[in-house]
C-alpha positions as CSV (number, residue, x, y, z in Angstrom):
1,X,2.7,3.2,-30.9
2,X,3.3,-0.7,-30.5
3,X,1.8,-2.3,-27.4
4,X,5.2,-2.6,-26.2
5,X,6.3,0.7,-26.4
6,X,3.4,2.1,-24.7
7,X,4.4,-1.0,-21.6
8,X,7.9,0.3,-21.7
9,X,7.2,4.2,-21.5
10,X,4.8,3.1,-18.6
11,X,7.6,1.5,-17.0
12,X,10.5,4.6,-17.1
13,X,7.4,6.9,-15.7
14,X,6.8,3.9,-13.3
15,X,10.4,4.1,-12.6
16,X,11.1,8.1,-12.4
17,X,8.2,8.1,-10.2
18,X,9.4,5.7,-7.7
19,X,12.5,8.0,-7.5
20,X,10.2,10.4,-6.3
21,X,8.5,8.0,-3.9
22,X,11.7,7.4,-2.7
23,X,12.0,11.2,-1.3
24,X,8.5,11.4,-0.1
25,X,9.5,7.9,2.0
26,X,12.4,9.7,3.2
27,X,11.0,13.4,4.0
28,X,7.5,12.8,4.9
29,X,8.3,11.0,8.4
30,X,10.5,14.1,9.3
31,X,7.9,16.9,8.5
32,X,10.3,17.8,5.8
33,X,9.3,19.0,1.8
34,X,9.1,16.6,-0.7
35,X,9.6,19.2,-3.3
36,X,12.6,21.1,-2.0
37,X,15.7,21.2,-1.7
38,X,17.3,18.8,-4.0
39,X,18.0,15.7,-2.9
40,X,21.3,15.3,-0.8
41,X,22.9,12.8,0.9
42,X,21.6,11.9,4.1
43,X,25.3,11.6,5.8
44,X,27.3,13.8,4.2
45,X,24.6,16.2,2.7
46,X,25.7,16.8,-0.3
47,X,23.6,17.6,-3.5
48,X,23.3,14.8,-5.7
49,X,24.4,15.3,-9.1
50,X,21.7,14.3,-11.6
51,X,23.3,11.1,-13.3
52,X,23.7,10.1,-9.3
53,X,19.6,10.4,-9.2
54,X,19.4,8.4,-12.5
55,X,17.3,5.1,-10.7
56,X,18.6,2.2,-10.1
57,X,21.1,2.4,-12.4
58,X,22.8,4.8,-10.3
59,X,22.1,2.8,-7.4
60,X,24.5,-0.4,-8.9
61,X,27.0,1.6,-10.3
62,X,27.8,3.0,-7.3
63,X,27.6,0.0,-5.2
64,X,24.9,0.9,-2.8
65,X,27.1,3.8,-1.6
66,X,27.7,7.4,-2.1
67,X,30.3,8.5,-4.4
68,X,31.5,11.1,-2.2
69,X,31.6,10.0,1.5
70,X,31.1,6.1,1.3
71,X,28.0,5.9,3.2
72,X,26.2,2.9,2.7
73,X,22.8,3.7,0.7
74,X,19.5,1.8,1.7
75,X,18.6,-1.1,-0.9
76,X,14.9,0.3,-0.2
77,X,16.0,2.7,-2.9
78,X,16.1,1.0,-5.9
79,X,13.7,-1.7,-4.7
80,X,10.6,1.1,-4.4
81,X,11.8,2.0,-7.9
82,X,11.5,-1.5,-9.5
83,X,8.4,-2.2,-7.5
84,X,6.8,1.1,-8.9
85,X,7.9,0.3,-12.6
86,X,6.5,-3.3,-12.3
87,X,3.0,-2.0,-10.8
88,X,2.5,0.9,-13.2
89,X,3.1,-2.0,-16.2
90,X,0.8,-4.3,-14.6
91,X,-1.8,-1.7,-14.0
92,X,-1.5,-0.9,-17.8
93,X,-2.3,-4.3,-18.8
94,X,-4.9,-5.1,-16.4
95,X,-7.1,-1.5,-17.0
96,X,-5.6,-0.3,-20.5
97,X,-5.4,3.0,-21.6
98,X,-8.3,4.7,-19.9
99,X,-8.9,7.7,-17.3
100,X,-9.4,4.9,-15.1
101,X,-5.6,4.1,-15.2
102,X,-4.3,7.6,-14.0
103,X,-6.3,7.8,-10.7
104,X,-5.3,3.8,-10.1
105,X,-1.8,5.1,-10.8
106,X,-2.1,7.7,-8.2
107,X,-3.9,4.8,-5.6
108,X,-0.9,2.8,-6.3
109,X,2.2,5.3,-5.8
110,X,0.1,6.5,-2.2
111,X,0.1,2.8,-1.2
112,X,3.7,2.7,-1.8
113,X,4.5,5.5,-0.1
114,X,2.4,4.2,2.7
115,X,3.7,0.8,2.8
116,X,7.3,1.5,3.2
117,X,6.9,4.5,5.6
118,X,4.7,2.5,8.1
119,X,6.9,-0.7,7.7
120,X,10.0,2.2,8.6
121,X,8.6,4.0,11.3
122,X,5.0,2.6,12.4
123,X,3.3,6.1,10.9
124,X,1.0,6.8,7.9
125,X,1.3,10.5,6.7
126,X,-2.1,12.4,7.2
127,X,-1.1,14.5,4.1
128,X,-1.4,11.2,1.9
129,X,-4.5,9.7,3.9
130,X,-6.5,13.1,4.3
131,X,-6.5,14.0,0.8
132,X,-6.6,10.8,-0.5
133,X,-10.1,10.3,1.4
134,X,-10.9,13.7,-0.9
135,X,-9.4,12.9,-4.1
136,X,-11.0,9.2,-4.0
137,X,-14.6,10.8,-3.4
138,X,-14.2,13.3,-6.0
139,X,-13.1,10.9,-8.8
140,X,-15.9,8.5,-7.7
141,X,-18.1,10.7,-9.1
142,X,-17.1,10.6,-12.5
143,X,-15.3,6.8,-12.4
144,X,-15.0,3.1,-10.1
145,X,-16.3,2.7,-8.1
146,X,-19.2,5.3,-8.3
147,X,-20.0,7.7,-5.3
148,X,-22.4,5.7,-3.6
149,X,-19.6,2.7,-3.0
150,X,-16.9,5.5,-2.4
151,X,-18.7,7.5,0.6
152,X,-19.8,3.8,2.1
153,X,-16.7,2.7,1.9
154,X,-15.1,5.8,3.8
155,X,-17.6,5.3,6.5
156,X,-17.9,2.1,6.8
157,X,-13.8,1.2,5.9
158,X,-12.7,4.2,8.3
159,X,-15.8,3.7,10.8
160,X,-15.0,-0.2,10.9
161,X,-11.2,0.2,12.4
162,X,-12.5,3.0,14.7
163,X,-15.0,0.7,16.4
164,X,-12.8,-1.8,16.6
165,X,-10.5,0.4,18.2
166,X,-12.7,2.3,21.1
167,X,-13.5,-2.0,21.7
168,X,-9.9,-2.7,22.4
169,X,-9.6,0.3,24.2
170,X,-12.2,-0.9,26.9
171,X,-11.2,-4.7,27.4
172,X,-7.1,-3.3,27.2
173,X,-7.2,0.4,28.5
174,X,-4.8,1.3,25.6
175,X,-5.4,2.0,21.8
176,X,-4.4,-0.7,19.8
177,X,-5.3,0.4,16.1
178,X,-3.9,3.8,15.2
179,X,-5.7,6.7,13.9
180,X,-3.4,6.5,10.9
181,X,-5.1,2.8,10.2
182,X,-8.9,4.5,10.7
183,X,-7.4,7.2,7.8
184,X,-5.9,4.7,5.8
185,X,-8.7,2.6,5.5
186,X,-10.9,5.1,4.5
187,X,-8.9,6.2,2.0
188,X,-9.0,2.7,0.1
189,X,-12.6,2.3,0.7
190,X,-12.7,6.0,-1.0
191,X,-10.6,5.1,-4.3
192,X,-12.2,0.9,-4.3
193,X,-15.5,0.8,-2.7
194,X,-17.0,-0.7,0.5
195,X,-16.6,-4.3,-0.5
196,X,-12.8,-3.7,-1.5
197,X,-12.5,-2.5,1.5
198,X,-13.4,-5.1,3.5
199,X,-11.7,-7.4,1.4
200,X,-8.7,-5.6,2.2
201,X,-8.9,-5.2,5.5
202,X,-9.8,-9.5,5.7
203,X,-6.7,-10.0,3.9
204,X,-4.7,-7.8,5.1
205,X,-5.4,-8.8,9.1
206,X,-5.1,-12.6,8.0
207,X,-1.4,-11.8,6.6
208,X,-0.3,-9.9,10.2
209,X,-2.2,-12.6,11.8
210,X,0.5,-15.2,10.4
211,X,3.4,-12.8,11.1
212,X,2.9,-12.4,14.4
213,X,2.2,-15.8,15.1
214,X,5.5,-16.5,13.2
215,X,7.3,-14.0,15.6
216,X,5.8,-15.7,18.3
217,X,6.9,-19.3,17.3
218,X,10.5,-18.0,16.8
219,X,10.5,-16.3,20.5
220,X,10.8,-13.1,19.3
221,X,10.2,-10.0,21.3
222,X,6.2,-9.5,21.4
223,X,5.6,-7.3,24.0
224,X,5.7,-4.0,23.6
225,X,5.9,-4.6,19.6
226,X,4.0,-2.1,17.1
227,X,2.6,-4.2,14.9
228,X,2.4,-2.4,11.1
229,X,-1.1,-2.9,10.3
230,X,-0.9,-0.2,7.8
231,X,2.0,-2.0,5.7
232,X,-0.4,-5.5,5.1
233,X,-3.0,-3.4,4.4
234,X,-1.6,-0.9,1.8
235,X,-0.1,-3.9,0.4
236,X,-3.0,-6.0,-0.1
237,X,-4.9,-2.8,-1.8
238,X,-2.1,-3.0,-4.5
239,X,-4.1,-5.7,-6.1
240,X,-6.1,-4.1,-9.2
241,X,-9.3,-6.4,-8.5
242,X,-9.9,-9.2,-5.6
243,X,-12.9,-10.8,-8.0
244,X,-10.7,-13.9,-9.0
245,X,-9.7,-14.4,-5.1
246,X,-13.9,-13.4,-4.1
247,X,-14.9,-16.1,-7.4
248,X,-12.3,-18.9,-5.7
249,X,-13.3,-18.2,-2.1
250,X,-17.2,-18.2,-3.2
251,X,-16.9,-22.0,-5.0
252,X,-14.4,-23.2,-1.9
253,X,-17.0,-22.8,0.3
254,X,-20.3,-23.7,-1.7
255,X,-18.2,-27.0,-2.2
256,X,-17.1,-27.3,1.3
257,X,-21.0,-26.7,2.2
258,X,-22.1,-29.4,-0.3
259,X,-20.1,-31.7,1.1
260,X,-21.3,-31.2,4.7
261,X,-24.7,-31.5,3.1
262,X,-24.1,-34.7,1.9
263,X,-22.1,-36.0,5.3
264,X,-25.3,-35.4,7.1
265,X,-27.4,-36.9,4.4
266,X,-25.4,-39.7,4.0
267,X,-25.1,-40.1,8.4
268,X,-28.9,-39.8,8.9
């Protein structure tokens, strides 16, 4: 098979996939199964018929609607399902065809899952986070990042929001990073490593940091906001390898340092 053709086959199992992620986005939050019944309608519940399940595609044809009652269908939808086709092609070219691939596959639909569903209802699904802890731990014996990194980087990932949590709890008498956070993180520093995981968690904190400043210059409603830590951070582990970011943050500051160095040559 052409390079091509193996990029495009990724993509429709990037795509089906996302259909699926779609249903696990939906369900999950209620308590409900992600493997039965078929999926319905959420107004009118009616089965869908298959071409209606066909992504995206349905999606446009149908205007963003159901066929049946009219009900307006969420543009999340066909969005999850692009995003999931795009990531499992980029993935592809960035690892190639290796068993390293498949478990980054896996990483990458859970963040999805987790990204959305946290954005939606300020909740990240122990079933993804618990086992994910497991599944990361177990592959890291065979794969990236090896064991050693993976069971630091559950400790030290999960241990690191924990800490910072009980601290927040003392000097605010309420909680304001959620267990759900504590899992998550853990569960990235399980499938990436310690130092991903702190990575993550700088990027990912530096991105809310800028929202909620941007909510509070507009005058928006603060108080009392939940703040979706878990979305930046579940984003930002979507990116395959931080090394580029790491190489450019590494020379911005040795030249930032050189040219203090010579500032206080130059002054004295």
């Amino acid at each position: 098979m052409t390079e091509l053709s193996v990029t495009g086959l990724i993509g429709a199992l990037g795509l089906a996939l996302g259909s699926f992620l779609n249903v696990c986005i939906y369900r999950l939050p209620k308590g409900q199964s992600v493997v039965g019944p078929s999926s319905r309608c959420p107004v009118c519940e009616r089965e869908l018929r298959w071409f209606e399940n066909v992504p995206v595609l349905a999606w446009v044809l149908l205007g963003g609607r159901c066929r049946i009652c009219k009900a307006a269908v969420s543009s999340t939808y066909p969005i999850v399902e692009l995003a999931t086709a795009a990531l499992f092609m980029f993935y592809y070219w960035h690892f190639g065809l290796q068993p390293l691939l498949i478990v980054r596959l896996l990483f990458a639909a859970s963040m999805v899952v987790l990204c959305v569903v946290d954005f939606q209802t300020r909740e990240l699904p122990s079933v993804i986070t618990v086992p994910g802890m497991a599944i990361g731990l177990g592959v890291s014996l065979l794969l990236e990042p090896g064991w050693p990194a993976s069971l630091i980087g559950v400790v030290t990932g999960g241990g690191c929001l924990w800490l910072l949590n009980k601290l927040y709890l003392q000097l605010r008498g309420r909680e304001g990073i959620g267990s759900g956070d504590v899992k998550l993180l853990a569960m990235i520093g399980a499938f990436r490593g310690w130092e991903d995981a702190f990575v993550t968690l700088w990027i990912g904190s530096l991105f809310g940091l800028v929202i909620a400043g941007l909510r509070f210059t507009l005058r928006k409603k603060v108080r009392g906001y939940r703040f979706p830590l878990g979305s930046f951070l579940s984003g930002v582990a979507l990116v395959p390898t931080y090394q580029p970011l790491l190489g450019w943050y590494v020379r911005s500051y040795y030249q930032f340092y050189c040219r203090i160095t010579d500032w206080f040559m130059d002054f004295g």
